[in-house]
C-alpha positions as MATLAB code, in Angstrom:
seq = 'XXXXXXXXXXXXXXXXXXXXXXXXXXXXXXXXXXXXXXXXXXXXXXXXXXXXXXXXXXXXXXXXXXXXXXXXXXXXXXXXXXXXXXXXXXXXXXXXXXXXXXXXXXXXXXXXXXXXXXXXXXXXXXXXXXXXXXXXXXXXXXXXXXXXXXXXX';
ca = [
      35.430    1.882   21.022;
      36.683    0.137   17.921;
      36.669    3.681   16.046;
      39.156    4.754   18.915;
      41.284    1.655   18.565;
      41.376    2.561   14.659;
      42.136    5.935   14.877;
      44.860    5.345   17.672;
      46.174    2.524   15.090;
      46.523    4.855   12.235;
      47.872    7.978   14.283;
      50.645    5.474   15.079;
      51.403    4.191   11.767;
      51.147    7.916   10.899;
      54.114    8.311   13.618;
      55.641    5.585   12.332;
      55.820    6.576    8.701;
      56.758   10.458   10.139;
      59.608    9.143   11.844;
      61.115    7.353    8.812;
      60.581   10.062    6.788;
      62.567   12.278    9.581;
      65.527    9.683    9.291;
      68.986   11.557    7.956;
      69.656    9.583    4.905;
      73.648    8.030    5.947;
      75.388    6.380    2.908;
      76.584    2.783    3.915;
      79.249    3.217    1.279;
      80.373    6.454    0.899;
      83.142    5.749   -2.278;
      79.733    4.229   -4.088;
      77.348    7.131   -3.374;
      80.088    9.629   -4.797;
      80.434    7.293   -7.843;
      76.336    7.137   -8.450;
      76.154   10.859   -8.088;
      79.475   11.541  -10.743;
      77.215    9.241  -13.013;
      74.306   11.198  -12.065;
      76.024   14.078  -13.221;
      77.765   12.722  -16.051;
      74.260   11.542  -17.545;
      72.065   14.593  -16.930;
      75.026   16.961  -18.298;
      74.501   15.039  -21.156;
      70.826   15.272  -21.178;
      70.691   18.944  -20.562;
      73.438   19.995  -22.938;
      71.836   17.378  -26.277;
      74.870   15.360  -26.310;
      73.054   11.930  -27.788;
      76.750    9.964  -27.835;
      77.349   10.203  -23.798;
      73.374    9.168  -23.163;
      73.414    6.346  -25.637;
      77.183    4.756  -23.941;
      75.076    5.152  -20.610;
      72.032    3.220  -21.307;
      71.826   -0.615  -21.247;
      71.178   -2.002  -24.479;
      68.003   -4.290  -22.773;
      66.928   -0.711  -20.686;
      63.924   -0.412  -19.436;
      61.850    3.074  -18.968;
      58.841    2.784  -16.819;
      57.200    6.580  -16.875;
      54.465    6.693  -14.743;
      52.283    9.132  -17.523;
      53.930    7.423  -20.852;
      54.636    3.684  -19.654;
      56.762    1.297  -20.540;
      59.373    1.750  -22.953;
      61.949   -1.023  -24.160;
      63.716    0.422  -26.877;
      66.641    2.160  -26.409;
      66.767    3.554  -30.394;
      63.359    4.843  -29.760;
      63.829    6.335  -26.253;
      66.962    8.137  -27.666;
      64.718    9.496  -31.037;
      62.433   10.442  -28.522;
      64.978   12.415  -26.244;
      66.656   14.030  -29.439;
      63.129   14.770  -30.894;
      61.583   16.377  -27.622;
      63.911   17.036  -25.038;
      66.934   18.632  -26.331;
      67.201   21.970  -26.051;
      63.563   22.108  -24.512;
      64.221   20.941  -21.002;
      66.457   21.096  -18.602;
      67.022   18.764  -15.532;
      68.295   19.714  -11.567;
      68.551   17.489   -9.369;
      67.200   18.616   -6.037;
      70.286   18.608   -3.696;
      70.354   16.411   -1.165;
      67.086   14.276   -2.265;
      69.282   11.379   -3.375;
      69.912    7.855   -1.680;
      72.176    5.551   -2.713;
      71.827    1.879   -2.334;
      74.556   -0.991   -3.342;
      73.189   -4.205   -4.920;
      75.880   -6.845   -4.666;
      77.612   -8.447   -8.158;
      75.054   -6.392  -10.179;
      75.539   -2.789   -9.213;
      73.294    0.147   -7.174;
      70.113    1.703   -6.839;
      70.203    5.490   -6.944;
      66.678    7.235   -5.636;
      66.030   10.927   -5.543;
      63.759   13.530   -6.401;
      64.885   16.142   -9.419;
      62.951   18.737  -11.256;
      62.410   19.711  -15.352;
      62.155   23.188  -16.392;
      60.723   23.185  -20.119;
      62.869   26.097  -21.670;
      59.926   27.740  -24.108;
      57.915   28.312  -20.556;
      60.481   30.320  -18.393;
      57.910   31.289  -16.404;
      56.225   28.085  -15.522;
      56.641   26.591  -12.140;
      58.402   23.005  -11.963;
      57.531   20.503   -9.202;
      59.668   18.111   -7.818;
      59.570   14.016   -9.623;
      60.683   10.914   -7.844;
      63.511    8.697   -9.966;
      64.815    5.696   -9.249;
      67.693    4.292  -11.450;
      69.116    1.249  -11.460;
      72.469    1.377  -12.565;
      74.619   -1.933  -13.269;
      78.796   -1.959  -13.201;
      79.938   -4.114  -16.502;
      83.260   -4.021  -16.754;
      84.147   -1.180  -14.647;
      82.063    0.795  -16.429;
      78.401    2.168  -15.244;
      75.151    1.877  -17.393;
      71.815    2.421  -16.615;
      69.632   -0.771  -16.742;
      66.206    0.949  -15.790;
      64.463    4.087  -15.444;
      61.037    4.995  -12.824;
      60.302    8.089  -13.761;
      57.422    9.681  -11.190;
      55.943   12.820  -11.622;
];
């Protein structure tokens, strides 16, 4: 009997969990989500096409990088060497359309989640699976930077 009760437990956390995951994703403000996603764009242009100015005006100069295969990383001169030295012109970004959420974080800024795939240029032919990213991006003085990075692949 207490199998049963278990089983029937998890198939309805299992529903539970299916159902949120079934949930349209509505912005709750729709001027903020089409800001995030101009950054979004503005930043991963950037990334994909080398330019090294734009990236380093968006990052925070206390950023944090948490990569769930290379960990931590603090510095923003070294996480910009590290883009110039491996990324550019190597690998290419998309962002998986209509994977990302937008969440506002009052007086500090948003949270943007999504999923988004890499494509490493010298392997045309190998296959790319979708990565969860989170980025949380702070307003300064009008202006958008991102403060931290969770990079999941």
């Amino acid at each position: 009997m207490l199998m049963v009760s278990l089983f029937c437990l998890s198939g309805h956390a299992q529903n539970e969990y299916q159902a949120i995951l079934d949930t349209k994703y509505i912005p709750a403000d729709q001027e903020l989500f089409k800001e995030i996603l101009a950054m979004d764009k503005k930043y991963f242009d950037a990334y994909n096409e080398c330019d090294m100015d734009t990236q380093a005006a968006l990052y925070a100069e206390d950023l944090e990088f948490f990569h769930d295969q290379g960990g931590l990383s603090t510095s923003k001169p070294q996480l910009l060497e590290s883009l110039k030295n491996n990324i550019c012109g190597k690998v290419t970004r998309t962002l998986i359309k209509g994977s990302v959420e937008v969440y506002p974080i009052p007086n500090y800024g948003a949270i943007e989640m999504g999923y988004h795939k890499f494509y490493n240029n010298q392997e045309p032919n190998a296959k790319s699976k979708p990565g969860r990213f989170v980025l949380l991006w702070k307003k300064e003085d009008e202006k958008w930077i991102i403060a931290k990075v969770i990079s999941l692949h």
